[in-house]
N, C-alpha and C positions, 0 to 999 in steps of 0.2 A: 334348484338345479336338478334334483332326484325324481323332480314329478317328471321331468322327461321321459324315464324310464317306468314308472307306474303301470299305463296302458299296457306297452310291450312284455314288463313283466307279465299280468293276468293274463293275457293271452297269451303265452309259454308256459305258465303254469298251470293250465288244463287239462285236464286228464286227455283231450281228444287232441290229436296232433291237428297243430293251425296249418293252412290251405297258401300255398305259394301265393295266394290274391292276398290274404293275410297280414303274409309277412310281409313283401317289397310295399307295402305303402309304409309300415313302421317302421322297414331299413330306413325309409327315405327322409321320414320327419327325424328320427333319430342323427341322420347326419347334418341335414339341415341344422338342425342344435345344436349340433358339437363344433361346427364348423362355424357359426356367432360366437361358439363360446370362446374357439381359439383365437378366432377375427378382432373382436371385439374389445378393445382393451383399456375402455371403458366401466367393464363390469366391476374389475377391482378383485379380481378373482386370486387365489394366489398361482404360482405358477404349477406345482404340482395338480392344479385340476386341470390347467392348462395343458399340458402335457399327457396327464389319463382322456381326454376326448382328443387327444391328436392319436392315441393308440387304439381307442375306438373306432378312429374313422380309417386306419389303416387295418382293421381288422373287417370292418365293413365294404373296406373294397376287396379285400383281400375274397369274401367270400360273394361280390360282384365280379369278380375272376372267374372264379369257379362257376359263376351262374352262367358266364358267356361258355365256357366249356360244353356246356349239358343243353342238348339241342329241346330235350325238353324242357327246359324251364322257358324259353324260348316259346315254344308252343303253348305251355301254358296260360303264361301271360300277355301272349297274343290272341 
């Protein structure tokens, strides 16, 4: 379940700040994930992880909010 996060971490971990193109494709697999991992109840998961990727994905729209706000992120990734 942690390699989900792997890619995303290295690439926020660079000294050079990542590129709005960047980041919204990693928002986007990272919700993708979390959102099997809540769906899916099949996995056998327990529910405490259940619950941390339901708080992820509400902190990922949360800053999908904020991206609709900012007419440049808008432009950017248009």
């Amino acid at each position: 379940m942690l390699q989900i996060f792997e890619e995303p971490t290295k690439l926020f971990s660079q000294s050079q700040v990542p590129l709005i193109a960047d980041v919204l494709p990693m928002l986007d697999s990272i919700e993708q994930s979390m959102t099997l991992v809540c769906d899916d109840e099949d996995m056998e998961l327990p529910n405490v992880v259940r619950v941390a990727a339901q708080a992820v994905l509400l902190l990922i729209d949360k800053y999908y909010c904020l991206m609709k706000d900012c007419e440049l992120y808008t432009i950017a990734i248009g």
